[in-house]
C-alpha positions as a printed NumPy array, in Angstrom:
array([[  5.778,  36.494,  89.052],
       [  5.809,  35.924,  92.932],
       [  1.818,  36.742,  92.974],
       [ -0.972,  34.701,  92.161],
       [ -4.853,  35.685,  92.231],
       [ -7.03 ,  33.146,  93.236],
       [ -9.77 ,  31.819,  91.15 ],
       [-12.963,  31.59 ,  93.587],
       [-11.92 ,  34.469,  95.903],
       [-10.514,  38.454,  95.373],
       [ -7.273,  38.974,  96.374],
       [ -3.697,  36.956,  95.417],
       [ -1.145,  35.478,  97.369],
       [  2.862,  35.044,  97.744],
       [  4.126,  31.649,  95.911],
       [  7.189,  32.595,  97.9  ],
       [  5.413,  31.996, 101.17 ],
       [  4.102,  28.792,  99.772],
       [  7.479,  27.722,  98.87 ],
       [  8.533,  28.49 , 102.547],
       [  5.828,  26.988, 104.185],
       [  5.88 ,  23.171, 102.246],
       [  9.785,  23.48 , 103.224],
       [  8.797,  24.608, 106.831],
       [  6.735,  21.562, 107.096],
       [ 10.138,  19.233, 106.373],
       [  8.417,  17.527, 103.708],
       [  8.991,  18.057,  99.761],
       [  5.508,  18.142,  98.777],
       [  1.951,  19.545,  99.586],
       [ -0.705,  17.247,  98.794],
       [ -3.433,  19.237,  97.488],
       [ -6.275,  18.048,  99.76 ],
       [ -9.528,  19.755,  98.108],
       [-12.383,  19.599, 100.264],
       [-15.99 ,  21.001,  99.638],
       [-16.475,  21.441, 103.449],
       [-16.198,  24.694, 105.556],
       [-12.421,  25.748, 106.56 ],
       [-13.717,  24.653, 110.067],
       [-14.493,  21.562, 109.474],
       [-11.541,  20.652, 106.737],
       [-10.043,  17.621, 106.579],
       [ -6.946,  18.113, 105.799],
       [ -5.458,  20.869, 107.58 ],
       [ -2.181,  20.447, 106.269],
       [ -3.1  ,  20.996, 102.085],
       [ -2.533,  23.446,  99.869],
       [ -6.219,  24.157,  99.71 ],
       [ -6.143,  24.345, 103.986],
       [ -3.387,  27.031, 102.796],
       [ -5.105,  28.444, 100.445],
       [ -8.32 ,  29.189, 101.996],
       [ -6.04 ,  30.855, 104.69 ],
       [ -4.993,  33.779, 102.46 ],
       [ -8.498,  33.694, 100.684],
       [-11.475,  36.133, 101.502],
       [-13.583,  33.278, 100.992],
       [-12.604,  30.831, 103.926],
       [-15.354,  28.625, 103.322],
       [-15.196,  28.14 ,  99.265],
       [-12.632,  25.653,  97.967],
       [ -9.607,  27.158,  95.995],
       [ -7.189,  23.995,  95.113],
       [ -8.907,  23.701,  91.546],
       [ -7.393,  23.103,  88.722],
       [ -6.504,  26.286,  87.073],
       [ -5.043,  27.536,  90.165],
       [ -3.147,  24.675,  90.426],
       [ -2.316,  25.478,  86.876],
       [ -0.433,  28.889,  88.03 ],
       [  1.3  ,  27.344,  90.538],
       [  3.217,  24.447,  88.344],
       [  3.653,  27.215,  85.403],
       [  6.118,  29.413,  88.105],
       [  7.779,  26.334,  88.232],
       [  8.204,  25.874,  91.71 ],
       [  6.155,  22.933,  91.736],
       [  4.945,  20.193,  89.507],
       [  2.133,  17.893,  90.087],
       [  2.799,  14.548,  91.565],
       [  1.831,  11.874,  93.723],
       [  3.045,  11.22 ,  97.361],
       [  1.226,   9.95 , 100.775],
       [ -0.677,  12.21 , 102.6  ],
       [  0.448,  12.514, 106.301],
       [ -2.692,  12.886, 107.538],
       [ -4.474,   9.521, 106.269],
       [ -1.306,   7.836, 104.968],
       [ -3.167,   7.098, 101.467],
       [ -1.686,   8.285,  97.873],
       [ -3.046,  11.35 ,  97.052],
       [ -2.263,  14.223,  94.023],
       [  0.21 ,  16.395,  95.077],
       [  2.427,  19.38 ,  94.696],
       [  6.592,  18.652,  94.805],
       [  9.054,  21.781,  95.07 ],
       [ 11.316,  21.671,  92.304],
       [ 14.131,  22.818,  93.865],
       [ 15.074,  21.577,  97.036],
       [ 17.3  ,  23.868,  97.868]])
């Protein structure tokens, strides 16, 4: 299963190009960063729901909730954790590749 529908939005996207974008950002992880804001005005641009809203016909609706987040850890790719963001240096929820590879 390489494609996942979104919850709040038509459409699906490619866990593979999820995969490759956490491990083109040199980190491990994605924290998930919801945020109830417009994409616009998100404040954390470097999230999985940032990413998510990307792919998403609905730019402005936030898709990191939990059953999505649910998909992604059953391909498992990912499982939930906890690691600092990068953006506000706090401990936040987070998605860690499971493979490193």
């Amino acid at each position: 299963m390489s494609r996942i529908s979104f919850i709040y939005s038509s459409g699906d996207f490619d866990i593979n190009e999820l995969v490759a974008w956490v491990k083109g950002s040199g980190r491990t992880y994605v924290i998930i960063g919801g945020d109830n804001t417009t994409f616009d005005t998100h404040s954390k641009p470097g999230s999985l729901d940032y990413w998510l809203r990307s792919k998403s016909s609905s730019k402005d609706v936030r898709q990191s909730c939990a059953e999505l987040i649910a998909k992604i850890v059953d391909t498992g790719l990912f499982v939930e954790a906890q690691d600092i963001c990068p953006e506000t240096e706090r401990l936040c929820n987070s998605l860690r590749l499971v493979n490193k590879m």
